[in-house]
C-alpha positions in Angstrom: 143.3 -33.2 -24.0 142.7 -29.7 -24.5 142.0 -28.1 -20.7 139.3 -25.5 -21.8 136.9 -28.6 -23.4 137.5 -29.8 -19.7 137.0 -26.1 -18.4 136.0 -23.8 -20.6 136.6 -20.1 -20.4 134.2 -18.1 -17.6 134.5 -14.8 -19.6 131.9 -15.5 -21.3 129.8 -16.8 -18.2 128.3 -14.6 -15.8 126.2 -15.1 -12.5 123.2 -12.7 -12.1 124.6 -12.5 -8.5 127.2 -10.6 -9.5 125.4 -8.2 -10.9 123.4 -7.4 -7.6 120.8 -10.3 -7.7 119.2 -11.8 -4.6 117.1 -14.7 -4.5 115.1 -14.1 -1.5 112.1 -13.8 -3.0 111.1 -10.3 -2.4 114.4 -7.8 -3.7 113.2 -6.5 -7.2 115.8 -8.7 -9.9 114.5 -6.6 -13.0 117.7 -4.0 -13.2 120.4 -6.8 -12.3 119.1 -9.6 -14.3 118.9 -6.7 -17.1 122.8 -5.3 -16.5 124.1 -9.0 -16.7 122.1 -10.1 -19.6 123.5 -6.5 -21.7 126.8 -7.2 -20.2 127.2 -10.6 -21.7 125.3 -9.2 -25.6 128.0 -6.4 -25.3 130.1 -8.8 -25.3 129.0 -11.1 -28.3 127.3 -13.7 -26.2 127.5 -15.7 -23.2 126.0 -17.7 -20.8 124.4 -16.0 -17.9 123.4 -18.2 -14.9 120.8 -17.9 -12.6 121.8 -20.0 -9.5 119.3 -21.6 -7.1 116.7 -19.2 -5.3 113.4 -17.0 -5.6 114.0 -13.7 -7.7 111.6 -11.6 -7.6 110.2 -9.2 -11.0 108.9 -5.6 -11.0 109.3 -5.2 -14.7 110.3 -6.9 -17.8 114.0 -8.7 -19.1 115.7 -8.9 -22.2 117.7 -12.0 -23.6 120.1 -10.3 -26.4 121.8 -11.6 -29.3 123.5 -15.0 -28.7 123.0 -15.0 -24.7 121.1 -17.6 -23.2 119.4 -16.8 -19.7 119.9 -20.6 -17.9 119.2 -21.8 -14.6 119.8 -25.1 -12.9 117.6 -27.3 -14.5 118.5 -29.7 -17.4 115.0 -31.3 -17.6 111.4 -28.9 -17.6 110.9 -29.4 -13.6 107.2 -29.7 -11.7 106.1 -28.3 -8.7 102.8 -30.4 -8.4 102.6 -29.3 -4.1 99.6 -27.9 -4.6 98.1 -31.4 -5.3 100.4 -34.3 -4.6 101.3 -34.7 -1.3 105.0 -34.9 -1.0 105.7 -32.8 -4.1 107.8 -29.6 -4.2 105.7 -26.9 -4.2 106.3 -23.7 -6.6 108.5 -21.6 -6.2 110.3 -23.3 -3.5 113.5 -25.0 -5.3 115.8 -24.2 -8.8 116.1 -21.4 -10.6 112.6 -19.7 -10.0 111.4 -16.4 -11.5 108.6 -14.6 -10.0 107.1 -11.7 -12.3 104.5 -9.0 -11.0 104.5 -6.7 -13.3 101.4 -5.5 -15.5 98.8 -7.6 -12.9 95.1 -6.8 -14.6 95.8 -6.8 -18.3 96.8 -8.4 -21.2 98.0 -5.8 -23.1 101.5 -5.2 -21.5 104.9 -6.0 -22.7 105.8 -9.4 -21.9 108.1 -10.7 -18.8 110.4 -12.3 -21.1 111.4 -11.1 -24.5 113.8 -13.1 -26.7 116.3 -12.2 -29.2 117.8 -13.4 -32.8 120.0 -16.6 -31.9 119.2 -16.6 -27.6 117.6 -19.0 -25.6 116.0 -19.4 -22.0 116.7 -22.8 -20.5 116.6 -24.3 -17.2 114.1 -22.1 -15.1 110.8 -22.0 -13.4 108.3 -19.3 -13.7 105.5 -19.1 -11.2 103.3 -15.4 -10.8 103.2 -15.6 -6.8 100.3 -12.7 -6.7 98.0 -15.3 -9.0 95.3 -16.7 -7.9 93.3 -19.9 -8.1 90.1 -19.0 -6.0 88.4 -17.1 -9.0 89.1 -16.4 -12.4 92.9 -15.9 -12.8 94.5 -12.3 -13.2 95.3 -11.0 -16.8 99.0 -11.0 -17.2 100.5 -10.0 -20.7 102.3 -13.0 -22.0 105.3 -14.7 -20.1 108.1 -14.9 -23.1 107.9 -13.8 -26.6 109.9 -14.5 -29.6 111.5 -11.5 -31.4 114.3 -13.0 -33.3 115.1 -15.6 -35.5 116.4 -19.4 -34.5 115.6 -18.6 -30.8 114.5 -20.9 -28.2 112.7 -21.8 -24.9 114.0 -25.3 -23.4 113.6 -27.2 -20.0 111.2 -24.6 -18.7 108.2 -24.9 -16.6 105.8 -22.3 -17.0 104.0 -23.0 -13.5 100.4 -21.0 -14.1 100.9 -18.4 -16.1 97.6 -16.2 -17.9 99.6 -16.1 -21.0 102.0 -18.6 -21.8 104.5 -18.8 -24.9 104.0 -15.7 -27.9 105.8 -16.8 -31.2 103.5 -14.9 -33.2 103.9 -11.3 -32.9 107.2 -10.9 -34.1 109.4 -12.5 -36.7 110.7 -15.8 -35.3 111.3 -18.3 -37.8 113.1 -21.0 -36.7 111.9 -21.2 -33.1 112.7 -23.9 -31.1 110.3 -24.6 -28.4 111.3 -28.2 -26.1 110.5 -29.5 -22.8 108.1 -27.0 -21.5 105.6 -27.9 -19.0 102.9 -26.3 -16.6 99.9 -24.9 -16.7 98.9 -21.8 -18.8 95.7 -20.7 -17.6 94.2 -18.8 -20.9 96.5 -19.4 -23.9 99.7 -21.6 -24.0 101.7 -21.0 -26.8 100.9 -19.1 -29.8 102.5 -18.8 -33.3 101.9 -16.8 -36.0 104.1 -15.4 -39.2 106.3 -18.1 -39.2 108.2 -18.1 -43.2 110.5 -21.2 -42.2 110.6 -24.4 -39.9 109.3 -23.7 -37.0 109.6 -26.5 -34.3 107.7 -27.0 -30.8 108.1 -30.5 -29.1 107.7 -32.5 -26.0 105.5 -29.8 -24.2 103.0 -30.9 -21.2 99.9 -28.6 -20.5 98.3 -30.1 -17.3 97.0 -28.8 -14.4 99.7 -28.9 -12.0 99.4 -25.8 -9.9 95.5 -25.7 -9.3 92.6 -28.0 -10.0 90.4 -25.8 -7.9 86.8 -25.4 -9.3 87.3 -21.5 -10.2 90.2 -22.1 -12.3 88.8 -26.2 -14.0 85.5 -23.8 -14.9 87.9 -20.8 -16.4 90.3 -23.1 -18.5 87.1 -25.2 -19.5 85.5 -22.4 -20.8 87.7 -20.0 -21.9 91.6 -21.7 -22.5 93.5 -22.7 -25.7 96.0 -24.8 -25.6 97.6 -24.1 -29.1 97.1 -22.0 -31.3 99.1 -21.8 -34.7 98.8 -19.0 -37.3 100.4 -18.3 -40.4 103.4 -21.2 -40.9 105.7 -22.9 -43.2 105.6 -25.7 -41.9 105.5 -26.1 -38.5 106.9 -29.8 -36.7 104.8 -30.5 -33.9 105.9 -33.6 -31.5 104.5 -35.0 -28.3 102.9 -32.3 -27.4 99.7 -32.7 -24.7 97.1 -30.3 -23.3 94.1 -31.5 -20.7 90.8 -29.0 -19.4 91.1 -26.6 -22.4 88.1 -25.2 -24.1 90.5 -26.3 -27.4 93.5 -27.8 -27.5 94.9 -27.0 -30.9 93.5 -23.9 -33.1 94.3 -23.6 -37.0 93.4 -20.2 -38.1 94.9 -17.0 -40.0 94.6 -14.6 -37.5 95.5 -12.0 -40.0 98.8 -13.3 -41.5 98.0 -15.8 -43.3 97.2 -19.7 -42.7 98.6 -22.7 -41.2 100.6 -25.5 -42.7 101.3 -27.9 -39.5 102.4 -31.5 -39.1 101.8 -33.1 -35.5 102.9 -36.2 -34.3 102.2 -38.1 -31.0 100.0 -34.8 -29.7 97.0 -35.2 -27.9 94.3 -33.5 -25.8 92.0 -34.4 -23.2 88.8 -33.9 -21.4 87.7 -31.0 -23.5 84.7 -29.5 -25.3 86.9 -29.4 -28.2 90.0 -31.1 -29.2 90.8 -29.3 -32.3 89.3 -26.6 -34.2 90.5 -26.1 -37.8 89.1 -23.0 -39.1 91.1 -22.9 -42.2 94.7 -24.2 -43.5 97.2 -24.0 -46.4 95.4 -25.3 -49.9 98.9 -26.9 -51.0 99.2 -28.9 -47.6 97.0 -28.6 -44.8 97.6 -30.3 -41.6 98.6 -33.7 -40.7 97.8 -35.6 -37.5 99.5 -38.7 -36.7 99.7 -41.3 -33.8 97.7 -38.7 -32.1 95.1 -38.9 -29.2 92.4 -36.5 -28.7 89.7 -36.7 -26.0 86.4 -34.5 -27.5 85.2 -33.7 -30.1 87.2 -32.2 -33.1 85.7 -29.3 -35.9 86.9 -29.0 -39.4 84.9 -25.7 -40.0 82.7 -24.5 -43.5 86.0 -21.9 -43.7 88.6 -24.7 -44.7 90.6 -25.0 -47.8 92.8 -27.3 -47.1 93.5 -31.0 -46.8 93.3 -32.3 -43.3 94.6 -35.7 -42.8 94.1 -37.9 -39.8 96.5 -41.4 -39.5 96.3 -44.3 -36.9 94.7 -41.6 -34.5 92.6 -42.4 -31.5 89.5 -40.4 -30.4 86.8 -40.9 -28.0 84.5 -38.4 -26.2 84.4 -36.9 -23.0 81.6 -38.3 -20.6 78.4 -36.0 -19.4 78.9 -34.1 -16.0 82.8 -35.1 -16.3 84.1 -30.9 -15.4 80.8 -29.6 -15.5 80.5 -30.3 -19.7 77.1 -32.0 -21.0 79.6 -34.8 -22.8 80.7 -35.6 -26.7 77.8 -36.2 -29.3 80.3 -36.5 -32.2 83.2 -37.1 -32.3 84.6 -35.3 -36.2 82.8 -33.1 -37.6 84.1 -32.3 -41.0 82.9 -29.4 -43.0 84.6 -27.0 -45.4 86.1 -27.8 -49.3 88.9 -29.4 -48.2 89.6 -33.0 -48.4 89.4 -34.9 -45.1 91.7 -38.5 -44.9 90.4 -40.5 -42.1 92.6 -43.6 -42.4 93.5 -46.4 -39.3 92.1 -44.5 -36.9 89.9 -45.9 -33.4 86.6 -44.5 -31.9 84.8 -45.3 -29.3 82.4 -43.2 -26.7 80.2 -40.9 -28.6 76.7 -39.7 -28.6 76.5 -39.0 -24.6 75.4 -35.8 -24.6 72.0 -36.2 -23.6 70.4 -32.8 -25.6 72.3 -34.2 -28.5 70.9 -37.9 -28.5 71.1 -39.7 -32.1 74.5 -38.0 -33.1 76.7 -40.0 -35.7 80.4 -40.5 -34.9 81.5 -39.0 -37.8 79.4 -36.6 -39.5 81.0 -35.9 -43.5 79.9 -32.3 -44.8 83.5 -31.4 -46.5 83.2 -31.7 -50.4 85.1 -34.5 -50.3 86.5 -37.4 -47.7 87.6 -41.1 -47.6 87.3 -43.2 -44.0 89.2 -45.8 -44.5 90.8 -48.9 -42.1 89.5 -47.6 -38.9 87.4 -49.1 -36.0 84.1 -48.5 -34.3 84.1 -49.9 -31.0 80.4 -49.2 -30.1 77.4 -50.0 -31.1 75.5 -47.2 -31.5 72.1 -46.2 -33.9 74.8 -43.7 -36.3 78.1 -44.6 -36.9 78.5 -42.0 -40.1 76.5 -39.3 -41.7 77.3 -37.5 -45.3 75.6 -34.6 -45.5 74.1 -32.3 -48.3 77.9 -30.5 -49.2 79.8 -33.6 -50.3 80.5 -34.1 -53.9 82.1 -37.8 -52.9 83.0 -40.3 -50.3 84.7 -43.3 -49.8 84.1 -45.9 -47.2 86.5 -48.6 -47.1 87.4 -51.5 -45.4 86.1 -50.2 -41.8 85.3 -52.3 -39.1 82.0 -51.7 -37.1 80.6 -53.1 -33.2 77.2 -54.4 -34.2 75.0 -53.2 -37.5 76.9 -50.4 -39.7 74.7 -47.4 -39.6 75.7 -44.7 -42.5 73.1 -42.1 -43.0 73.4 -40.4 -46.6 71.4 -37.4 -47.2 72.2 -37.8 -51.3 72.0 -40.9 -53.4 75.2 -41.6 -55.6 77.6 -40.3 -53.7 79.1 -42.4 -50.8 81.0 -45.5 -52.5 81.0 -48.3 -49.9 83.3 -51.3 -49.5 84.6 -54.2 -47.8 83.8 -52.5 -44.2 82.4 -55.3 -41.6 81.2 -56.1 -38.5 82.4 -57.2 -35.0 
C-alpha cells in the first residue's frame, strides 16, 4: 500500500505552535495564527492545526485560499457547565478560540473571515469578556463567508452576539454542518446566494446561559435564521429554541428567498417563522418540520409557501415571560399557501387574544388538506376578506368543526370529520 495514504506528507500541514502560538489563554494568537494561515495559502493550501488549549484574540484571522483552520474536534462539541452539573465548561478543553476584539459594536470586521475553497472545522469559540448578567455585548459577527464553495463544520459557536454572516459577500456554495451553541442576537445569516447553498444539522440552544437577562434578550430581540436572496438554499435538521424568530424570509435588499427545509424546527418562541416575501417561481418548502409558536406569512408575499406532514402547537402563557400563542398560521399575502398532513394542537391561550382560530386564511389562495386538530376549541379556521379561494379537505377535527368565512362562495369544503 502506498505509505503516504498511510502518512501523508506534513508539508502541507502546519501547527499554529510553530508559528509562536500559546494556548494559555491570555498571549495575544492574532499575528501567529495569521503567519501560519498565509504560510500554508503561499503555499497553495494546507492544513493548519490548532492543538488543544485556550488562545486568546486581540484582532481578526484570515482563512486563505484552499487552507482549512482545524482543531481537534471531529464532531461540533458542547460546553453545557454553566448548566449541567458535570459538564465541561467553555473554554476549558479542545481547540478553543477566545476573540476580544471590537467589544461594544456591531459594526467591526468579523473574528473569522473565510476564503474561496477554505474551511474552519473542529473548534470552539467562546467570547470570555461576554456577559450573561445583562443584555449581552455587541460583537461584529464571529465568521463570514467571502469566497465561494467555503465551509464552517464541527464548530461550536459557544455565545456569540453575532453568529455565522453568509450574506455580505459572494458565497455560493457554502457549506455550513454541525454547528452548535448559542448565538445571542443573530445565528446565521445569508444573503446573495446565485447557486446551492447548503446549511445542515445546526443546534441553536441555550447552552452557555439561561440566566433571566440573556432568556429576556434572545426572547425579545434574537433570530435564529435569517435567509436573503437564494437559489435555492437546502436546509436540514436545523433547530433554534428562545428566539424572537426562528427562521426569517426576506429580501433584505438583494433580492428574495427560494429555501427548502427539512426536519428544522423551533421552539418556545413568539414566532416560529416569519415570511415576509419569497421567490414567485418557488417559494419555500417546509417538511417533517416542528415549530413551537406561531408562524406569519405576511401581506408582502409572492410566493408559494408549502407546509408537509408538519407539526405545530403554541407556546403556553407566562412560559419565558410571553402572553402564549393565539394562532398558530397566519397566512396573508398573494401567494398560495399548501397546508397538507400537518398536526395542531395548543392554540388560543393567550388570554388578550381569546377566540383566535388555529389557522386564520387571508392569502388569495390556500388548500388545508389531511391534517389534524387535536383540540376542541370555538375556531378551528377563519378565511378572511383577501381570499379569492379555498379548499378544505379531508381534515380531521376534536369535537364540532368550527370555520368562520367572512365571504360566501368561496371556501369549498369536503370530507373533513370529527374525533
Amino acid at each position: 500500500m502506498n505509505e503516504k495514504i498511510l502518512n501523508p506528507s506534513l508539508e502541507s500541514v502546519y501547527s499554529v505552535t510553530d508559528f509562536g502560538a500559546v494556548g494559555d489563554g491570555v498571549t495575544d494568537n492574532t499575528a501567529a495564527f495569521n503567519n501560519a494561515l498565509k504560510t500554508a495559502g503561499d503555499k497553495g493550501g494546507g492544513i493548519v492545526f490548532v492543538p488543544t488549549g485556550k488562545y486568546l484574540f486581540k484582532g481578526h484571522i484570515n482563512i486563505p485560499l484552499a487552507v482549512t483552520l482545524q482543531g481537534v474536534y471531529s464532531f461540533a462539541p458542547s460546553h453545557q457547565g454553566r448548566i449541567v452539573k458535570k459538564c465541561p465548561m467553555p473554554g476549558e478543553s479542545g481547540s478553543v478560540l477566545l476573540p476580544t476584539a471590537d467589544k461594544g459594536t456591531e459594526d467591526g470586521e468579523a473574528f473569522i473571515t473565510i476564503s474561496h475553497n477554505a474551511t474552519l472545522k473542529g473548534v470552539s469559540i467562546f467570547y470570555p469578556e461576554q456577559t450573561d448578567e445583562h443584555e449581552p455585548y455587541k460583537y461584529p459577527w464571529t465568521i463570514t463567508l467571502q469566497g465561494r464553495n467555503c465551509a464552517v463544520i464541527d464548530v461550536e459557536l459557544v455565545n456569540p452576539y453575532n453568529g455565522i454572516d453568509a450574506g455580505t459577500g459572494d458565497c455560493p456554495r457554502h457549506f455550513i454542518s454541525h454547528v452548535d451553541g448559542q448565538p445571542l442576537r443573530r445565528g446565521i445569516y445569508i444573503d446573495q446566494i446565485h447557486d446551492v447553498g447548503k446549511v445542515e444539522n445546526v443546534h441553536f440552544n441555550p447552552w452557555w446561559s439561561c440566566s433571566k437577562a440573556i432568556c429576556d434578550f434572545m426572547v425579545e430581540q434574537g433570530e435564529a435564521f435569517l435567509i436573503g436572496r437564494t437559489d435555492w438554499e437546502y436546509m436540514m435538521n436545523c433547530f433554534s429554541i428562545f428566539y424572537k424568530a426562528g427562521f426569517i424570509f426576506d429580501d433584505f435588499g438583494n433580492g428574495l428567498p427560494n429555501v427548502l427545509l427539512t426536519q428544522c424546527g423551533h421552539d418556545e418562541a413568539p414566532m416560529t417563522v416569519v415570511i415576509n416575501d419569497s421567490q414567485i417561481h418557488s417559494g419555500i418548502s417546509f417538511n417533517n418540520c416542528q415549530m413551537m409558536g406561531e408562524l406569519f406569512v405576511s401581506e408582502t408575499n409572492k410566493g408559494p409557501i408549502k407546509f408537509n406532514n408538519c407539526g405545530f402547537w403554541g407556546t403556553i402563557h407566562d412560559r419565558l415571560g410571553q402572553s402564549g400563542s393565539a394562532t398558530l398560521l397566519n397566512l396573508n399575502g398573494v401567494g398560495h399557501v399548501t397546508v397538507n398532513s400537518c398536526q395542531f394542537y395548543v392554540w388560543d391561550v393567550d388570554p388578550d387574544r381569546k377566540g383566535s382560530p388555529c389557522i386564520n386564511v387571508n392569502c388569495d389562495t390556500a388548500i388545508i388538506s389531511s391534517c389534524s386538530f387535536l383540540r376542541k376549541k370555538d375556531k378551528h379556521i377563519t378565511v378572511g376578506e383577501n381570499t379569492k379561494k379555498c379548499i378544505i379537505l379531508g381534515n380531521m377535527f376534536n369535537g364540532d368543526i368550527v370555520i368562520e368565512k367572512a365571504k360566501d362562495g368561496v371556501v369549498e369544503e369536503g370530507f373533513n370529520v370529527t374525533l
